[in-house]
C-alpha positions as CSV (number, residue, x, y, z in Angstrom):
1,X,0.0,0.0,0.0
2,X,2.8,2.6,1.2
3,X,4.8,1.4,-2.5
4,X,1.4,2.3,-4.3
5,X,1.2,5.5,-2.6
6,X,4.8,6.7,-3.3
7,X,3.8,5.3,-7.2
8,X,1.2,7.4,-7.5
9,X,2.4,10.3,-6.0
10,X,5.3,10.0,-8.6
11,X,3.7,9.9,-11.7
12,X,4.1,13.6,-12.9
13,X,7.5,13.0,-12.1
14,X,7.9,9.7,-14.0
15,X,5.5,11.4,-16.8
16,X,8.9,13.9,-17.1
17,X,11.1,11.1,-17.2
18,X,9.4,9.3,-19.7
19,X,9.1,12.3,-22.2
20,X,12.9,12.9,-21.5
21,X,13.3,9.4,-22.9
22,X,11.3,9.4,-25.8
23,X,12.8,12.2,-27.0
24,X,16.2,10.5,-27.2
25,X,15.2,7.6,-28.7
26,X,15.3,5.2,-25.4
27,X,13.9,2.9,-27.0
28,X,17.4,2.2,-28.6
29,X,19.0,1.9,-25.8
30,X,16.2,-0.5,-23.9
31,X,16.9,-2.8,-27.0
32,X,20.5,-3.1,-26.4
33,X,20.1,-4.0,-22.7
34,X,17.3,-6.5,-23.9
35,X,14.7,-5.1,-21.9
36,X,11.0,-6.6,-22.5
37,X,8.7,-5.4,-24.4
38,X,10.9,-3.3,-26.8
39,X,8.6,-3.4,-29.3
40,X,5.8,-1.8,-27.5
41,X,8.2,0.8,-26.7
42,X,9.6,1.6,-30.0
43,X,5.9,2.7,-31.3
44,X,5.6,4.5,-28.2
45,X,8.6,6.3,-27.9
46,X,9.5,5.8,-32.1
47,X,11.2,9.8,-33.3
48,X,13.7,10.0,-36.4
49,X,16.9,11.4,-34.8
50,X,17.9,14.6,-36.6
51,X,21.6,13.2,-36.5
52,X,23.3,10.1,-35.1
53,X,23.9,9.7,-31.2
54,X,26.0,7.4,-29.7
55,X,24.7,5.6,-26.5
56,X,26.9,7.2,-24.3
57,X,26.1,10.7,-25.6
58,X,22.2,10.2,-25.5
59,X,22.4,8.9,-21.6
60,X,24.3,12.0,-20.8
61,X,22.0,14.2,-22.6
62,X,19.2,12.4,-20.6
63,X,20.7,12.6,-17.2
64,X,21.1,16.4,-17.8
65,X,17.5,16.8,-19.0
66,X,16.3,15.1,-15.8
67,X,18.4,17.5,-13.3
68,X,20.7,17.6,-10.5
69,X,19.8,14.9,-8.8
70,X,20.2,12.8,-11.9
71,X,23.3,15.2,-12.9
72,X,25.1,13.7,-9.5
73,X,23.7,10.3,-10.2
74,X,25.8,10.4,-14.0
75,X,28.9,11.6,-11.8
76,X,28.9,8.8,-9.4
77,X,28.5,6.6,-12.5
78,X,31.5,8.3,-14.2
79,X,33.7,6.6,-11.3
80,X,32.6,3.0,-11.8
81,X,34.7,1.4,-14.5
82,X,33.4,-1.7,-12.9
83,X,30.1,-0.8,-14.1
84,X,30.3,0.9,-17.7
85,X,32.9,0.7,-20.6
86,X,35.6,3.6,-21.2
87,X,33.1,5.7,-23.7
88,X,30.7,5.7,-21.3
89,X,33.1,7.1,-18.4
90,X,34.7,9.7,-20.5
91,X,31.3,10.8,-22.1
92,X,29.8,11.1,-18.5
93,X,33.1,13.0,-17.0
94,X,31.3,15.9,-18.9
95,X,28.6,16.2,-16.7
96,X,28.7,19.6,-14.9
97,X,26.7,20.7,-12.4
98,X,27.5,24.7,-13.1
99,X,24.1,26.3,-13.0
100,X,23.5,29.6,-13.0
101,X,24.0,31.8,-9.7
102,X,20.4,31.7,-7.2
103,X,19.8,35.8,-6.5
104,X,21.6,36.9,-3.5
105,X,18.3,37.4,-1.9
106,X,17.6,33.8,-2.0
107,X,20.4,33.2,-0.4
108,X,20.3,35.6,2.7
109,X,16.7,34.3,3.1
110,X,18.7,30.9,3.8
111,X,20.6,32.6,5.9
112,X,18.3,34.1,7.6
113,X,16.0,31.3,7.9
114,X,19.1,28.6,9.7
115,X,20.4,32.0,12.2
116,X,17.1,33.2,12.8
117,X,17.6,36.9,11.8
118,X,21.0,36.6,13.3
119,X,23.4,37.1,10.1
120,X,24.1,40.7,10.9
121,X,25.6,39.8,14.2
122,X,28.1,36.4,12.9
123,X,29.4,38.3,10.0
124,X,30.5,41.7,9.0
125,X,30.2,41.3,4.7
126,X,29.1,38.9,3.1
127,X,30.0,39.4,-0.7
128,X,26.8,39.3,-3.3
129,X,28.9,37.8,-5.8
130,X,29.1,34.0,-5.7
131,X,32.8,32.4,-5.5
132,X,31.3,29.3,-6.7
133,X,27.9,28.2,-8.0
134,X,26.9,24.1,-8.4
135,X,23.3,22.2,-8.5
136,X,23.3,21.8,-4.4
137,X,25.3,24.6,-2.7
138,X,26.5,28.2,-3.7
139,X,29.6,29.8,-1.9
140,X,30.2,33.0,-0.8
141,X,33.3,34.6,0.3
142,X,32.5,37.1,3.7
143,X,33.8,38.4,6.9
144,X,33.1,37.2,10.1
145,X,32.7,39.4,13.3
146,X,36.2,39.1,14.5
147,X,37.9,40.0,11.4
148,X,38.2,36.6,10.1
149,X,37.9,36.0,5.6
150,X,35.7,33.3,5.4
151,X,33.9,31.2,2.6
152,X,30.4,30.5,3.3
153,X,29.0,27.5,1.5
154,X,24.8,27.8,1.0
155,X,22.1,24.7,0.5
156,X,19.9,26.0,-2.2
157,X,16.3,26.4,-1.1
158,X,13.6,23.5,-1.4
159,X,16.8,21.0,-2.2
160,X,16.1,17.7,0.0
161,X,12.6,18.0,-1.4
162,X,13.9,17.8,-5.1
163,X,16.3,15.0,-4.1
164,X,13.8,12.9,-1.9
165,X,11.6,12.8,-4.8
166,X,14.0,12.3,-7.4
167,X,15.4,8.9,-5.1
168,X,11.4,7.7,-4.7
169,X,11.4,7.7,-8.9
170,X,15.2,6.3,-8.8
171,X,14.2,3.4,-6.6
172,X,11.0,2.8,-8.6
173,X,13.3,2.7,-11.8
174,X,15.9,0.1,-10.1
175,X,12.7,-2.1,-9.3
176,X,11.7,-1.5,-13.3
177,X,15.2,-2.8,-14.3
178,X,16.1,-5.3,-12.0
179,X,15.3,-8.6,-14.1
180,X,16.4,-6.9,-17.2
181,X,19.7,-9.6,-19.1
182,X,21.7,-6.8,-20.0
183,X,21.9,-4.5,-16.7
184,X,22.7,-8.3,-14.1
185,X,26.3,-7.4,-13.9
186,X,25.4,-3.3,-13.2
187,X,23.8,-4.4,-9.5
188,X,20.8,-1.1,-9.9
189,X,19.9,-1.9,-6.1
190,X,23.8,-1.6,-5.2
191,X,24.4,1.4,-7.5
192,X,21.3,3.3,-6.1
193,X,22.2,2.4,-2.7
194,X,25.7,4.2,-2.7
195,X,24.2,7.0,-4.4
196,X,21.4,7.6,-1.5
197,X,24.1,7.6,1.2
198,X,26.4,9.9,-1.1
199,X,23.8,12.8,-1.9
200,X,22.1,12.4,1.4
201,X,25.6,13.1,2.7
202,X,26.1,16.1,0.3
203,X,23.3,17.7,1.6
204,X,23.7,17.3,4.8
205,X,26.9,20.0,5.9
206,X,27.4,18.8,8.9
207,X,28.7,15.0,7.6
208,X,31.3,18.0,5.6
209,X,32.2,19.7,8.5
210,X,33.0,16.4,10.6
211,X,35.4,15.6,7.9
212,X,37.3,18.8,7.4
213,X,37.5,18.3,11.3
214,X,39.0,14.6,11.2
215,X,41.3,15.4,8.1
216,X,42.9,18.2,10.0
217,X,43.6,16.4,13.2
218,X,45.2,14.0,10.8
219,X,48.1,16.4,9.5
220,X,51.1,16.3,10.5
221,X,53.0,18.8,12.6
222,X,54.5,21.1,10.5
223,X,52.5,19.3,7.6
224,X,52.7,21.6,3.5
225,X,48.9,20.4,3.4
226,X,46.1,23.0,4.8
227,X,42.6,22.2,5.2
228,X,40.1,24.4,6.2
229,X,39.0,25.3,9.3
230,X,35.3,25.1,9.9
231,X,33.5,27.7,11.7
232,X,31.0,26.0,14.2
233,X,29.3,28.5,15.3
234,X,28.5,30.0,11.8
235,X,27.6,26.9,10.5
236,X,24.3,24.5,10.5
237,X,23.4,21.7,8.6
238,X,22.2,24.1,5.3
239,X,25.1,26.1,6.0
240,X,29.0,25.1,6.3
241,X,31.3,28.7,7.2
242,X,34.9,27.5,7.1
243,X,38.5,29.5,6.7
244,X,39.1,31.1,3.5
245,X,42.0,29.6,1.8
246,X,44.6,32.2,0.3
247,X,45.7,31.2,-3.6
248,X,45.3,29.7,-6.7
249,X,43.3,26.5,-8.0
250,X,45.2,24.2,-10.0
251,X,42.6,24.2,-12.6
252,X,44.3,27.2,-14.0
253,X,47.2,25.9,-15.2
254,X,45.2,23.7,-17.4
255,X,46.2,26.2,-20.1
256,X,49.8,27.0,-18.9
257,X,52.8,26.1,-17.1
258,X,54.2,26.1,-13.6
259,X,57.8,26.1,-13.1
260,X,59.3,22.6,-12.9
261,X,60.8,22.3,-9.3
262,X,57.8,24.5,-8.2
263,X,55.8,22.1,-9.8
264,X,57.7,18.7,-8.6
265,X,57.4,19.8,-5.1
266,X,53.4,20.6,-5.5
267,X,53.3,17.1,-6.7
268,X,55.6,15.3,-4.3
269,X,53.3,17.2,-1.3
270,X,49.8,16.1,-2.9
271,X,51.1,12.3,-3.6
272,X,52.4,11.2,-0.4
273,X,49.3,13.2,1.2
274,X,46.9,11.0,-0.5
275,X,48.8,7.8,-0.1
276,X,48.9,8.8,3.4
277,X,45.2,9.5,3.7
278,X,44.4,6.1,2.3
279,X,47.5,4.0,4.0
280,X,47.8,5.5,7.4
281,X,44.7,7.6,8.2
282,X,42.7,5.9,6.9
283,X,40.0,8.4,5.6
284,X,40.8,10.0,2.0
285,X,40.0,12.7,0.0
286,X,37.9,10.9,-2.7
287,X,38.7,14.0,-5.5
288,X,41.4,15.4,-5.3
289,X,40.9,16.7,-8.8
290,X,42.6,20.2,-10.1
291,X,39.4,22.2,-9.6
292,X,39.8,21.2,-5.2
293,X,43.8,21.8,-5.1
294,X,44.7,25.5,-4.0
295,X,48.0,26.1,-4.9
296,X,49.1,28.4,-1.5
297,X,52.7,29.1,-2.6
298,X,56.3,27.1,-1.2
299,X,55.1,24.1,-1.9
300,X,51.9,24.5,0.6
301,X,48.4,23.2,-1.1
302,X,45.3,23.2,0.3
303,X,42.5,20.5,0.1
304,X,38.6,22.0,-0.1
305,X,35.4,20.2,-0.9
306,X,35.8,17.2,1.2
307,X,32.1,16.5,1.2
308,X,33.2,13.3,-1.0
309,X,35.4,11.4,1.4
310,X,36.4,7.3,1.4
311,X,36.8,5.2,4.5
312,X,39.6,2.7,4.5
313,X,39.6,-0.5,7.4
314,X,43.0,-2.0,8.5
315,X,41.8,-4.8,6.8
316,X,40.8,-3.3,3.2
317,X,44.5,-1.8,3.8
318,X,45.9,-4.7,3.9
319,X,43.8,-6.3,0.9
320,X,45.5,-3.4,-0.8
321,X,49.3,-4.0,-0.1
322,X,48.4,-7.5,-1.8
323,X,47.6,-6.3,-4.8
324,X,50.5,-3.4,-4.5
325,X,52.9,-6.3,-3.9
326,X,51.3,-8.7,-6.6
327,X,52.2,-6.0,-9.0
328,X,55.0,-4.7,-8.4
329,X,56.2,-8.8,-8.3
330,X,54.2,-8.7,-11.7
331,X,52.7,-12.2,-9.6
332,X,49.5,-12.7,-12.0
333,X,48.2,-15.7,-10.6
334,X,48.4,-14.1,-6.9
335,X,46.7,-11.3,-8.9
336,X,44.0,-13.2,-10.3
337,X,43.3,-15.1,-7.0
338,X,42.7,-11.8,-5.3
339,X,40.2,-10.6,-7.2
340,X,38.1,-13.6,-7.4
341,X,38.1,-13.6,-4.0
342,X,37.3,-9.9,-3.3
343,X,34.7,-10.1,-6.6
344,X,31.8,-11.7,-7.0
345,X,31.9,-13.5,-10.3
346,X,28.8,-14.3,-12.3
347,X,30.1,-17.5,-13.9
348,X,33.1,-20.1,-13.1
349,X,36.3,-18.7,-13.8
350,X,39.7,-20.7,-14.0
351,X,42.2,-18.5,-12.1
352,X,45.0,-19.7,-14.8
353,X,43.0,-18.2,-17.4
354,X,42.4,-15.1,-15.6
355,X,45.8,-15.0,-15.1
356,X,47.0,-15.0,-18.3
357,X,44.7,-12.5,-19.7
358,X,46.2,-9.9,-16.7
359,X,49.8,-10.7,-18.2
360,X,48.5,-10.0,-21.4
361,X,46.9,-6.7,-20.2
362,X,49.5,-5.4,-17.6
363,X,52.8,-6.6,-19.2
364,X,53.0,-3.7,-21.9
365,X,52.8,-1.3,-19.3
366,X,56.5,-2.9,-17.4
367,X,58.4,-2.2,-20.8
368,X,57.6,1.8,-20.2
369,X,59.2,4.6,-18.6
370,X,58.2,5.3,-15.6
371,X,57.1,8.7,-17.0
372,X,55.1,7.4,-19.7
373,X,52.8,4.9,-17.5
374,X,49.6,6.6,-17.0
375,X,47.6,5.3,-14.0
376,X,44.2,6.0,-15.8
377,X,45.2,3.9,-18.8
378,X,46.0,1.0,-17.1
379,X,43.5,1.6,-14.2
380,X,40.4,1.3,-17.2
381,X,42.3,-1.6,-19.3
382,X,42.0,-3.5,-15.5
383,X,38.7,-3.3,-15.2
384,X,38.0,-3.6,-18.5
385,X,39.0,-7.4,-18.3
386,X,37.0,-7.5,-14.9
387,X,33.9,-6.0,-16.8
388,X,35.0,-8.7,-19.7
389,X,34.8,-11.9,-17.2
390,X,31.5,-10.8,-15.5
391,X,33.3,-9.4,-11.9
392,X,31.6,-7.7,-9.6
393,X,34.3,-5.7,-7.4
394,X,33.5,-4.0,-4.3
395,X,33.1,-0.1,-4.7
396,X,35.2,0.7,-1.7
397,X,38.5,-0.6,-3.8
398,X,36.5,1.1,-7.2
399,X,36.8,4.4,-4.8
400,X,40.6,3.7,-4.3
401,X,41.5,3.6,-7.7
402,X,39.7,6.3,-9.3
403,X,40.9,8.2,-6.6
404,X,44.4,7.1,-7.1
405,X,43.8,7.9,-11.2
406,X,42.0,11.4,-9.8
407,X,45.6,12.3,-8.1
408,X,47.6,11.1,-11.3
409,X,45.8,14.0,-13.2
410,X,46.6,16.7,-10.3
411,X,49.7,15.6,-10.5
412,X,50.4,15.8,-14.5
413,X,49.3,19.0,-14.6
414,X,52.2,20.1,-12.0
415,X,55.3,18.6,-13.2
416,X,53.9,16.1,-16.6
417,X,57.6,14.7,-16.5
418,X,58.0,14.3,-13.2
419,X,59.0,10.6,-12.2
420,X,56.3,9.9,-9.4
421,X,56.6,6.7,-8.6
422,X,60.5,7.1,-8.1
423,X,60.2,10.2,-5.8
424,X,57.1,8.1,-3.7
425,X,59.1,5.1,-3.4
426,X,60.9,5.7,-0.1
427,X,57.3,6.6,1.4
428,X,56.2,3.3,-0.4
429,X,59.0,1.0,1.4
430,X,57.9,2.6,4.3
431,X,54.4,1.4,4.1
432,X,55.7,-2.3,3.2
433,X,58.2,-2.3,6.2
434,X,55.5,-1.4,8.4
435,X,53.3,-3.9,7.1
436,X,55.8,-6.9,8.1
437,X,57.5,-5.5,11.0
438,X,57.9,-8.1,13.8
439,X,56.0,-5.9,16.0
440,X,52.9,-6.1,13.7
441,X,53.1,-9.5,12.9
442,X,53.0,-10.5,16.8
443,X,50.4,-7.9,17.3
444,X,48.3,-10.3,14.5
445,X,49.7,-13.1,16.2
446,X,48.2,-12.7,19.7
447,X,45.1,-10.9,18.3
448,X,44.8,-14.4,16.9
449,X,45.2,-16.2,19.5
450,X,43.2,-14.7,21.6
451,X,40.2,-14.9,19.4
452,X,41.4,-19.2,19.3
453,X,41.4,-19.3,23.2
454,X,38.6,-17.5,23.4
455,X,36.5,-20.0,21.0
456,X,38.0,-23.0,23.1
457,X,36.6,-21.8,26.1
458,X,33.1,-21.2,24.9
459,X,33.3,-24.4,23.3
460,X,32.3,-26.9,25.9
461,X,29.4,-24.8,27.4
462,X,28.2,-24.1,23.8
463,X,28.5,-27.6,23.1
464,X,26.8,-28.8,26.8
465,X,23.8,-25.9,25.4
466,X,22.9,-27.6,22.2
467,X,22.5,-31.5,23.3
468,X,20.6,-30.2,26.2
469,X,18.3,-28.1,23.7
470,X,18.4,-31.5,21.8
471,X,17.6,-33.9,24.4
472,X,14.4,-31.6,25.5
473,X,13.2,-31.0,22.2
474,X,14.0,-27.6,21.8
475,X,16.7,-27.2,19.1
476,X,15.8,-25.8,16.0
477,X,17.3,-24.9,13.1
478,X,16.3,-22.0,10.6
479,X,16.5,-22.0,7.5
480,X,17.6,-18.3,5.4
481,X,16.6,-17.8,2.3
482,X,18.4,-15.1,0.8
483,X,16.4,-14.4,-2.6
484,X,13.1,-14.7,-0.6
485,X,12.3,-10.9,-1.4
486,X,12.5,-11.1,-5.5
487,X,10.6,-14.0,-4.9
488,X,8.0,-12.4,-2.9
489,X,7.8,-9.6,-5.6
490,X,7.2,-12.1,-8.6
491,X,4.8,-13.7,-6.8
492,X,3.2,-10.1,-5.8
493,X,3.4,-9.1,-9.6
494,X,1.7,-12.3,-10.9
495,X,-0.8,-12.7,-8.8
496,X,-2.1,-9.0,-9.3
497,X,-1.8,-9.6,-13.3
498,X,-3.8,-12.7,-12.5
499,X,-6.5,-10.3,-10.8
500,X,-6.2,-7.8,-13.3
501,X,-6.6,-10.7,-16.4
502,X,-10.1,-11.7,-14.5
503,X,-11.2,-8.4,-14.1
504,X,-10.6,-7.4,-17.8
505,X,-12.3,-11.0,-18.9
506,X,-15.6,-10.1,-16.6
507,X,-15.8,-6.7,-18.0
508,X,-15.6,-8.1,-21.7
509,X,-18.3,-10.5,-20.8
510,X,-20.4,-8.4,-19.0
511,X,-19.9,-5.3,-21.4
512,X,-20.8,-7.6,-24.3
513,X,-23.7,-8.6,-22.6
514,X,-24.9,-4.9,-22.1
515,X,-24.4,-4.4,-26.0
516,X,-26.4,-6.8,-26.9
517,X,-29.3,-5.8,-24.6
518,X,-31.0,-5.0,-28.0
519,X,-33.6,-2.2,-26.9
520,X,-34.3,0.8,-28.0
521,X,-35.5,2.7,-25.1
522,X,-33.8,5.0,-22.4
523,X,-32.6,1.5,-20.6
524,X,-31.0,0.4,-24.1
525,X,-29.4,3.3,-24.6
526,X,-27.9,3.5,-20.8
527,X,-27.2,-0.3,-21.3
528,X,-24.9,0.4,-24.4
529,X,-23.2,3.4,-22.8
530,X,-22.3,1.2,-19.8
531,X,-21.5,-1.6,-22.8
532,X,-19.2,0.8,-24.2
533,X,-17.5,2.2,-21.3
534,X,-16.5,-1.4,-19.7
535,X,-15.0,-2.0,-23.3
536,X,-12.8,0.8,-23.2
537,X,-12.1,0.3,-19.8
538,X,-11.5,-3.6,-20.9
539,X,-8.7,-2.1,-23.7
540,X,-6.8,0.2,-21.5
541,X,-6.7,-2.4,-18.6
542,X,-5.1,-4.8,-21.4
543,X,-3.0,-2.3,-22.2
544,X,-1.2,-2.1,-19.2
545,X,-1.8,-5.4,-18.4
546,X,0.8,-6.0,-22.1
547,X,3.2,-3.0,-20.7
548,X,3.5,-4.7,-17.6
549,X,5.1,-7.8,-18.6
């Protein structure tokens, strides 16, 4: 009942969405997923293009028809090489979310609204002009009372409304898609979910401000890396104030160049920062991309927008000093056992074979300079052989190495010929020294061992439990079923086309009956209104009844 409700109250939205994707010829795209019912949708949906779009370019051009929330959808997708082929990454890396400036008004009636009339007395200026403008949030650059230069980042008005409606129509969509052939290796229900917590986090300033917080007790002392302060007690959830950070983004020497050893030392700082973040800290900035680098001067950078962050366990740090080690031992079977374990293959794979196909992927990169490997290249070819053999790889390593590939770009567009994996590689042998010091190892050693004695003592009581339960006839064992809820919904769905296929049979019999009621006074003519009416009724039922399969 509550499902039907949140249905109904979406339709204008999925009427949008539907027009959206007629007009760029979806039904092109459905076919090449194999979705059901194609046919139907092609008469439906059937326009003559005015010129030839690729796939990739028409989902784009969809995603930015729907809106931001869509807009961020397309961006989280652009991360996943797991999930789409290289022309769709590169095609949806041109998503922007640069909208036009909201009226300063709108924005001190924010303002206003989260410090209750208070603005005058937290900040001294507040400029009109916006230092940055995107879908969600707009920044301002102002003055607090105590002389401090701030930047004051906004929530646009009426936002989580947007977004919780958008997700109701997203969700609906995944439950559309789920059984379709071509989308079983994509994981909708998966994709969605990571989106919900991402957004819901975007919007929510204070999940920003905790991690501006966190990354800043992490620095070193004396550390070149700044990241802003936050401003509690100009802040709220709708509104994040944090400490103005003095320079100039990296992003504008996409058209020019920095001085090499200014350069080499911008890129040394931001590498080992990042390999830091995910190695030791174990929080990282998840886009470190030229547009959130502030170059500060000596060799100082500054980190901003840290509303995208990923979370690294001891454990998924370990996983990843495998896989550093398998490669740089260029160990392919080791390789290839590693990620079947960590994946979640769709069909029987022989780790040989695996194997040799990473050899055959990965070797050509070993014969390069050092200066001429580029992480991204050999980041997509990976995962394009995962993609190839059906993988499913958990996004918090996807996360990892896009990040990883984000950094590589920063760091190009510093110093493009600087060797970076030569002027890491002390910090690297650090991290792998660490990793198998004695001390650590014993520390695994008596964690170990205390979880083994711990078992053994639980063990006889455990054990005394269950023949007692046995010998009373109170043992039981449940059974789990984990595919119980698609079940449930096929079930749900057939049963109500069942219901609908009786109701559309009993109005055909009983509207034919009316029709042929065969009188001509004010009865007969009610009788073949009524006649008519069950008919139509009949044929739009049958209709939907046809769509719904």
């Amino acid at each position: 009942m509550f499902r039907s409700l949140k249905t109904l109250r979406s339709i204008p939205r999925l009427k949008d969405i539907a027009f959206v994707l007629g007009r760029h010829g979806f039904y092109q795209v459905a076919g090449s997923l194999q979705a059901p019912f194609t046919a139907q949708l092609r008469r439906i949906f059937k326009r003559k293009p005015r010129h030839v779009i690729q796939q990739p370019e028409r989902l784009r051009m969809v995603l930015e028809d729907l809106g931001p929330t869509f807009i961020k959808f397309g961006q989280l997708l652009s991360t996943r090489p797991d999930l789409l082929p290289v022309s769709y990454l590169r095609e949806l890396e041109k998503l922007q979310d640069e909208v036009q400036p909201e009226p300063f008004s709108e924005i001190r009636a924010v303002l206003d609204e989260e410090f209750r009339g208070e603005v005058d007395a937290l900040f001294r200026r507040i400029d009109p002009e916006p230092l940055a403008t995107a879908s969600i949030a707009q920044a301002h650059r102002a003055v607090t009372r105590d002389g401090k230069d701030v930047v004051v980042k906004v929530r646009k008005r009426g936002l989580e409304r947007i977004v919780e409606q958008d997700l109701v129509v997203l969700g609906l969509l995944v439950d559309f898609l789920r059984d379709w052939p071509g989308l079983r290796l994509f994981d909708p229900e998966g994709v969605l979910r990571v989106f919900e917590r991402s957004i819901r986090c975007e919007l929510n300033f204070d999940y920003e401000r905790n991690n501006l917080l966190t990354l800043r007790r992490n620095l070193a002392e004396g550390s070149p890396v700044c990241v802003p302060r936050p401003i509690p007690e100009c802040s709220t959830s709708a509104v994040l104030t944090m400490e103005y950070l003095a320079g100039e983004k990296l992003s504008s020497y996409a058209q020019r160049r920095m001085p090499r050893e200014e350069g080499e030392t911008y890129a040394e700082n931001l590498a080992v920062l990042i390999l830091r973040q995910i190695f030791e800290d174990g929080i990282f900035h998840a886009d470190p991309h030229p547009g959130n680098v502030i170059l500060m001067g000596n060799g100082r950078i500054g980190l901003i927008d840290v509303g995208n962050v990923g979370r690294v366990t001891p454990e998924l740090m370990d996983e990843l000093i495998v896989v550093l080690v398998a490669l740089i031992r260029r160990d392919y079977r080791r390789l290839s056992r590693w990620i079947l374990k960590q994946g979640q293959p769709a069909v029987s794979i022989d780790p040989r074979e695996l194997a040799v196909e990473l050899m055959d992927q990965l070797e050509p990169y070993y014969g390069l300079s050092l200066e001429e490997i580029r992480v991204g290249e050999l980041f997509n070819a990976l995962f394009g052989l995962i993609m190839r053999f059906e993988i499913r790889v958990p996004p918090q390593y996807v996360m990892v190495g896009r990040t990883l590939v984000t950094m590589e770009g920063s760091i190009r567009l510093c110093a493009p010929k600087m060797d970076v994996l030569r002027r890491v590689e002390p910090y690297v042998k650090d991290i792998l020294r660490a990793r198998w010091s004695a001390t650590r190892i014993a520390r695994e050693v008596e964690s170990q061992l205390q979880d083994v004695l711990s078992a053994a003592r639980s063990f006889p009581a455990n054990c005394a439990e269950v023949l007692a339960r046995a010998a009373e006839g109170r043992l039981r064992i449940e059974s789990v079923h984990t595919d119980m809820d698609k079940i449930e919904k096929k079930l749900d769905a057939i049963g109500s086309r069942v219901s609908m296929a009786l109701l559309i049979g009993a109005l055909l019999v009983s509207s034919t009956a009316l029709l042929c009621f065969g009188t001509e006074d004010r009865v007969g003519h009610l009788a073949w209104a009524l006649g008519g009416t069950g008919l139509f009724a009949a044929f739009l039922l049958g209709v939907r009844l046809l769509l719904g399969r």
